[in-house]
N, C-alpha and C positions, 0 to 999 in steps of 0.2 A: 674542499668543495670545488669543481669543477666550473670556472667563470662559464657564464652564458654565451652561447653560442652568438657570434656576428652574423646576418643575414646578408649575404653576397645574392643582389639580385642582378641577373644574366636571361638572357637571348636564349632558347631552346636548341639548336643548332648541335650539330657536333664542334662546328669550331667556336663555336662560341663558350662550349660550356670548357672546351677544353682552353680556350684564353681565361674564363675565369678561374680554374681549379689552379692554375697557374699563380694568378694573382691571389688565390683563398692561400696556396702553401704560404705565400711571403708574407702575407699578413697575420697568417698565425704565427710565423718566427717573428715577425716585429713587436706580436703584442701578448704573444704568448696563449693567444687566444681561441677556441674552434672556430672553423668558420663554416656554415651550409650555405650551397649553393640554394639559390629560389629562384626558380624557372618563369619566365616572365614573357608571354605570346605580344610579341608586335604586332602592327597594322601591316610593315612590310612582311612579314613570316606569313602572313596568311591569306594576302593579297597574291595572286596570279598575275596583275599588269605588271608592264614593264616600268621601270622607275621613274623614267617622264615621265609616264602618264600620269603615274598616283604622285607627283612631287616632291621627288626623291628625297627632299631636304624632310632630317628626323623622324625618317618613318619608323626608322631599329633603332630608336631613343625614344619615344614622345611615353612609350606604355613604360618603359624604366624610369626615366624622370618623373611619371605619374606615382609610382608604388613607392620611391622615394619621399617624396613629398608628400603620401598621406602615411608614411610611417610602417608601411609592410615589409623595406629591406633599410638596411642598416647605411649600404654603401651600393655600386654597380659600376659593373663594369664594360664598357662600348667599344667598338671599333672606332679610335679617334676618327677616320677618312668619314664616318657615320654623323658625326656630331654636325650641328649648324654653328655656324662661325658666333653667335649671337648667345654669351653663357647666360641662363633664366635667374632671375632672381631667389635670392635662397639659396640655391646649389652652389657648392665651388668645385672644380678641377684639381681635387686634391694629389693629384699624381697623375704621370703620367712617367710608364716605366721604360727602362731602354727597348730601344727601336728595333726591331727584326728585321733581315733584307728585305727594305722600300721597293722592289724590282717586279715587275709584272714578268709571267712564265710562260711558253707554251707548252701543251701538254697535246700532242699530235698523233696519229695513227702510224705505224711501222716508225717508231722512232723519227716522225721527220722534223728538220731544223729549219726555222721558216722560209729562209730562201732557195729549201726544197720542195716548198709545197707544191703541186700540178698547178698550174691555169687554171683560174676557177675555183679555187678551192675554197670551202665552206668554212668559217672561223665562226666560231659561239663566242660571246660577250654579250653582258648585258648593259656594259655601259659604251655611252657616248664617247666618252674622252677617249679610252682604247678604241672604239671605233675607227673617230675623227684619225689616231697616228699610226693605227693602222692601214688605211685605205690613203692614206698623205705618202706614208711610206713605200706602200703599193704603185701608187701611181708613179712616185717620183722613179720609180727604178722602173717602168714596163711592166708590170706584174697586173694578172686580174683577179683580184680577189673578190669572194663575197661575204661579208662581216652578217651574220644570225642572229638579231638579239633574241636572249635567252635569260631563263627564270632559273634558281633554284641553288639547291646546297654542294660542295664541293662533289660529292658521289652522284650527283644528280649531273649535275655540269662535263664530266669527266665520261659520266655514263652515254653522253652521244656519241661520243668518239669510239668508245669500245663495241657500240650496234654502231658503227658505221650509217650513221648519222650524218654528224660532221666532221670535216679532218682534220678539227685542231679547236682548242678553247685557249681562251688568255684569262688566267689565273693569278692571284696574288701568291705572288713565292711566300711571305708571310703567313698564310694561311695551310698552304700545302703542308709547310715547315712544320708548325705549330700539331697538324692531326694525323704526321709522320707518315704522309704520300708526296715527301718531296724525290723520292725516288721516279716518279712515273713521270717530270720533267724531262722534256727531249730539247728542248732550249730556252736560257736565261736572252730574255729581251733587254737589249741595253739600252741605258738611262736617254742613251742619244739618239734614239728609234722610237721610246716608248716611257715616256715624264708620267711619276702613280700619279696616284691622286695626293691631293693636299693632304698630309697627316698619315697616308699607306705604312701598313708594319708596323704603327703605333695603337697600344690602350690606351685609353683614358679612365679613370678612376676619379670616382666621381661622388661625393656625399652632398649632406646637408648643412649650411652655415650655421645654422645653431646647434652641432656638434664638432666643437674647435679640438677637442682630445683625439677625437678619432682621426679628423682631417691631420690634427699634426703627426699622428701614428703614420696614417697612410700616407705622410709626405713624405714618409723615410723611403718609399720606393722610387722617388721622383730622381729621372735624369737629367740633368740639368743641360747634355747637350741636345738629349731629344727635343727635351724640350723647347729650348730656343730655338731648332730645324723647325718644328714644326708650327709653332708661332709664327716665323716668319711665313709659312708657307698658306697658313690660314688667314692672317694676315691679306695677303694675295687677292685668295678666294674672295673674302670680304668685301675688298676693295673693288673686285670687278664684279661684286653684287650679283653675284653668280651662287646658285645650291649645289648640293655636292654629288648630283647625277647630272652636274652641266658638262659640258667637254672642256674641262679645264683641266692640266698637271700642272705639278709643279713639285721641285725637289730641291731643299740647301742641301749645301754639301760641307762638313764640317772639316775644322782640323781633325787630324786622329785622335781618339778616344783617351789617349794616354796622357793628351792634356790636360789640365787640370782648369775646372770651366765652373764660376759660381756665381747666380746670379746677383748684382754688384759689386763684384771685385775694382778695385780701383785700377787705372792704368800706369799709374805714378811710380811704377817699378823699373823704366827704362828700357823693358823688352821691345821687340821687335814686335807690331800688332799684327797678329794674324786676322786673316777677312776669312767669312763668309761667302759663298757663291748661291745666289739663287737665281735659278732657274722656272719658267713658267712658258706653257702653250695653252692657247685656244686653240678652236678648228671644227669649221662642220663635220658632222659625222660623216660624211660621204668621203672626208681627203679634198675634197675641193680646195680650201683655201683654211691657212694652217698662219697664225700669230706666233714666234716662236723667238725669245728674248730673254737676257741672262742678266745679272745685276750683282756687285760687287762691294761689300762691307767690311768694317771690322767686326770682329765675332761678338755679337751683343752678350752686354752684360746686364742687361734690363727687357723685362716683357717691351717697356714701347721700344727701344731700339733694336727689335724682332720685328716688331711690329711695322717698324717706320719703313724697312727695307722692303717689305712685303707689298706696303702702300708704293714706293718708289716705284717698284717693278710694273705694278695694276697701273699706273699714271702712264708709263712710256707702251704698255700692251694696249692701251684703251686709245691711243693717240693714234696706234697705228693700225686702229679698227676692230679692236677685238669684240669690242659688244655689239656688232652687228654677225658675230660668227656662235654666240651663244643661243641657244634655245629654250633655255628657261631664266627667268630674272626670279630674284630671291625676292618672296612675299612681304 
């Protein structure tokens, strides 16, 4: 007899469902089990404002965390940069799986590479934070750009460019990657131009605390250095009380992968401690005036020493003016 089906509740999207069918294979090789997707209409899916407006903080979470919690999906799956720093009561963050390149892309008309773009040229984004390092990056070199904010699904966003619309969108490489149009890339934006957002290239996998069986199933997917990256970087967010359509990045940067990384391992082995770098900016959305500061640890071996460094960072950004460059404070 055929075990019952797991209910994987997901975001309607293409890339959404294709992050979840991803996360549904792994979980039926961990537990043996079917898994259906259950399609779940957000407040942001069907909202037309821009992310300001409507508060950007949990819009593509609040209707999955609802269908969780009254028992319709089993578990769900979110764009970690999506979640609010603030985990709800009842739910836990049962995984969160390796990371996909963190790196925002541009995706431009006649192949061009940003520092080909004309004078003047129209860029689509709907967020602030790309705005903010893109119009900082702009300005600082002579350049005149105009940043578009804009709505909608990868085909929708890509689709200005191709009616010659706009001459260029900034895209999650992660996403591209994921719904296999990372071909239509005409340049990777580097980490030192353009910091994602807190948790970018990350899922988060996500059930209910009064099913301990499943969540230890689904912690079999859990990466231990994603996860500390992105810990600390939320962490950050948190701390500068900031939602996550505010103009804040920020990105750790780990040892290579082929370390071996568990969270509390003892130090008491003699090695050499490898650190952590993390990285964080604010900045108005215009490029006006840009917070941009790095912080240096050893590679935590515990959520709070992720966390502490994250707090560290938010302490020296906030001294040197950052929450007077954000535009939305967290509720």
């Amino acid at each position: 007899m055929t075990e019952k089906a797991l209910r994987l509740g997901t975001r309607r999207s293409k890339l959404a469902m294709a992050q979840s069918r991803m996360v549904a294979d792994a979980v039926s090789q961990v537990t043996g089990r079917p898994v259906e997707l259950v399609p779940v209409t957000t407040y942001g899916d069907i909202s037309r404002e821009h992310l300001a407006q409507i508060g950007g903080t949990g819009v593509f979470v609040a209707a999955l965390r609802e269908a969780l919690q009254r028992g319709e999906v089993d578990f769900a799956v979110h764009s970690l940069k999506d979640l609010p720093t603030t985990q709800p009561e009842g739910l836990v963050l049962a995984a969160i799986p390796e990371r996909e390149d963190p790196r925002d892309v541009l995706v431009a008309r006649d192949a061009l590479k940003f520092t080909d773009l004309p004078e003047g040229a129209r860029i689509g984004t709907g967020s602030p934070r790309r705005m903010a390092q893109l119009n900082g990056y702009a300005r600082a070199r002579g350049l005149t750009i105009e940043t578009v904010p804009i709505r909608g699904n990868v085909d929708t966003r890509i689709g200005f460019v191709e009616k010659g619309e706009l001459d260029a969108v900034v895209l999650a490489a992660a996403g591209l990657n994921r719904v296999g149009r990372s071909d239509e890339v005409t340049d990777v934006l580097p980490v030192d131009v353009m910091l994602p957002a807190p948790g970018q290239g990350a899922l988060a996998v996500e059930c209910t605390a009064d099913n301990p069986d499943l969540a230890a199933a689904l912690a079999e997917l859990d990466d231990p250095h994603t996860r500390a990256a992105v810990t600390a970087e939320r962490s950050l967010l948190a701390a500068l009380e900031a939602g996550c359509s505010a103009p804040v990045g920020a990105l750790a940067d780990l040892p290579p992968l082929s370390d071996p990384l568990e969270w509390g391992d003892s130090r008491g082995d003699g090695q050499t401690v490898k650190e952590m770098r993390l990285r964080g900016v604010v900045g108005r959305p215009d490029g006006s005036a840009l917070v941009q500061l790095s912080t240096t640890g050893p590679v935590p071996r515990t959520q709070d020493e992720a966390m502490a460094l994250g707090r560290e960072l938010a302490a020296e950004m906030l001294a040197q003016g950052a929450a007077g460059l954000m535009g939305e404070r967290a509720l």
